[in-house]
C-alpha positions in Angstrom: -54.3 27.0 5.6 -51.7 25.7 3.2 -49.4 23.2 5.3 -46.7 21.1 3.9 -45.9 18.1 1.9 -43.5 16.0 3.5 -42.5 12.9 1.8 -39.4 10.9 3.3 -38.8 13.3 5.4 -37.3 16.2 3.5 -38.9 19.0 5.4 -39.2 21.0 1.9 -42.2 22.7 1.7 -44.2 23.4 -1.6 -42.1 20.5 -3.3 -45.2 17.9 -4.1 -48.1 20.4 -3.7 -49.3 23.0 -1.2 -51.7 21.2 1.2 -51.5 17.8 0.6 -50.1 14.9 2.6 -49.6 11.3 1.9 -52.7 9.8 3.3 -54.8 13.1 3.6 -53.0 13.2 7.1 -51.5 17.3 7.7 -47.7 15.6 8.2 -46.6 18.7 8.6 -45.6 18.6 12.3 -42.0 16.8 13.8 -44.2 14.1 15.9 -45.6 12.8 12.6 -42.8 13.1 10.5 -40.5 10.6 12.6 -43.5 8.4 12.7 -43.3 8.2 9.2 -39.4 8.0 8.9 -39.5 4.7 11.6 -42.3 3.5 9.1 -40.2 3.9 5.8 -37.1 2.7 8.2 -39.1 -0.2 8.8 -40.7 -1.4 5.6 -37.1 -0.5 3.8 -35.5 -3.3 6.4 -38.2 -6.0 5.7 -37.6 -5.0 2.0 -34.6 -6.0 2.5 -34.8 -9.5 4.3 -37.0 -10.3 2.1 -34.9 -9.6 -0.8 -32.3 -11.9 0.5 -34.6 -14.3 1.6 -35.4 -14.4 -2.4 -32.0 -14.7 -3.0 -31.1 -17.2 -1.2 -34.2 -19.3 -2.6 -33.3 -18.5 -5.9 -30.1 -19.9 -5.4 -31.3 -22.8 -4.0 -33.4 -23.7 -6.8 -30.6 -23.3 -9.5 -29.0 -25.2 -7.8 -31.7 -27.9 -7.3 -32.1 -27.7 -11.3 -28.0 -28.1 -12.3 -28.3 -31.2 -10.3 -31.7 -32.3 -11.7 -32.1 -32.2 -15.8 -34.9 -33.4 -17.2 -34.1 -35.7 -20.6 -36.8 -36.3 -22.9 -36.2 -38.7 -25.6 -38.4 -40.4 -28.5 -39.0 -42.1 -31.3 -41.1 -44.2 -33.7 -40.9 -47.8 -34.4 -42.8 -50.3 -36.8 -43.0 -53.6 -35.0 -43.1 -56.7 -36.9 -46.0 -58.7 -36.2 -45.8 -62.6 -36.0 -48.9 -64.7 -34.7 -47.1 -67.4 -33.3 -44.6 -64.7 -31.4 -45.2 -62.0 -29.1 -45.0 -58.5 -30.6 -42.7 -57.0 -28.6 -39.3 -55.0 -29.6 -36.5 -53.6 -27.3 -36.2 -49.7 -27.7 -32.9 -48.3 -26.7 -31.8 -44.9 -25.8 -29.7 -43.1 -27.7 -28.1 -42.1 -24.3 -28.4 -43.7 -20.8 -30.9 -42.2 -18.0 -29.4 -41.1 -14.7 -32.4 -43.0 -13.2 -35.0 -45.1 -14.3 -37.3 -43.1 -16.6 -41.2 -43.2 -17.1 -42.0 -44.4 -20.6 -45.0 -43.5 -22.3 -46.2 -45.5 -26.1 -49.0 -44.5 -28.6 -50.1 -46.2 -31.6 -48.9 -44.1 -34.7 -50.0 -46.9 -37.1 -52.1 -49.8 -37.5 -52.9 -53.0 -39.9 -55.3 -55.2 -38.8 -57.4 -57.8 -40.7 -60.6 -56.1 -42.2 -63.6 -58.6 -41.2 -62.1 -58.1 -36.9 -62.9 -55.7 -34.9 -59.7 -53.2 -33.6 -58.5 -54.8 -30.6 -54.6 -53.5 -30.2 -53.5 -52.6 -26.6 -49.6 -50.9 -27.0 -47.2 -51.1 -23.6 -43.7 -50.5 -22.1 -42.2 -53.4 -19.8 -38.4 -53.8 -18.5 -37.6 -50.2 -18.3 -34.2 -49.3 -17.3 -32.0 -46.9 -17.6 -30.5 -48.0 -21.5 -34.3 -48.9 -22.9 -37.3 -50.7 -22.3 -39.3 -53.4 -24.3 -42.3 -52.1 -26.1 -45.7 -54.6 -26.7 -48.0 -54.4 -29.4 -51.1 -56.9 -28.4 -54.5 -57.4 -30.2 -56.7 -60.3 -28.9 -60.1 -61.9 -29.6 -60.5 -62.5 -32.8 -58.5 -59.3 -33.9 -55.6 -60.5 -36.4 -53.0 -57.7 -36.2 -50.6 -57.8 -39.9 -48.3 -54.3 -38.1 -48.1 -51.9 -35.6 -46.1 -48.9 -36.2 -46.0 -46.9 -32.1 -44.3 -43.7 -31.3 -42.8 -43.2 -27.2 -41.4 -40.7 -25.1 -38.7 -41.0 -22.0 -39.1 -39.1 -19.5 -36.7 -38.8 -16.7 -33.0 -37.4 -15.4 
């Protein structure tokens, strides 16, 4: 009645329990004990190649991401406002992009006539890798008296 436990392959009886088999299966004769040992044998080899199959992706990607750092720069800036001009300031970088970065601008303060309605539109143009001209526009009859905008760089 009681067969034996075989696990890996060790032949020891008793060891994990009188009776019981992995699987419920009685793997306690030789044809179903080197079934299981070409199992293991074979799941521990795609253990394997998959494990340097992981490897060799992780390398790849730290390699990938020495060549490729992300820079993330940004800033505030209150822009003088001028009717007869174009509100519009050049933002440089405090260091120079690898490549051309995407810029993105916010309002962070406003002052605009009290009898208009708030009209203010806030831009990047002419971005390269040293800066890029930021916009403050209002139109209708909006008169804007300051804008104050924050931006972010974001590139390599």
């Amino acid at each position: 009645m009681g067969g034996k436990a075989v696990i890996g392959g060790d032949g020891e009886s008793g060891r994990y329990g009188s009776g019981s088999s992995i699987g419920g299966g009685g793997l306690g004769n030789a044809a179903s004990r080197d079934g299981l040992g070409n199992d293991l044998f074979s799941l521990a080899t795609k253990v394997e190649a998959l494990s340097k199959t992981v490897e060799g992706l992780s390398a790849l990607v730290s390699s990938a991401a020495a060549r490729r750092i992300s820079i993330i720069e940004s800033g505030m800036r209150d822009m003088d406002v001028r009717p007869w001009l174009p509100t519009e300031a050049r933002i440089k970088f405090s260091n120079q992009f690898r490549s051309i970065p995407s810029v993105i601008v916010t309002i962070s303060s406003v002052d605009i006539h009290n009898g208009s309605n708030f009209r203010v539109k806030v831009y990047a143009t002419e971005v390269d890798l040293k800066g890029f001209t930021a916009h403050a526009d209002s139109w209708g009859q909006t008169l804007l008296c300051s804008c104050g905008i924050s931006w972010m760089a974001i590139g390599e």
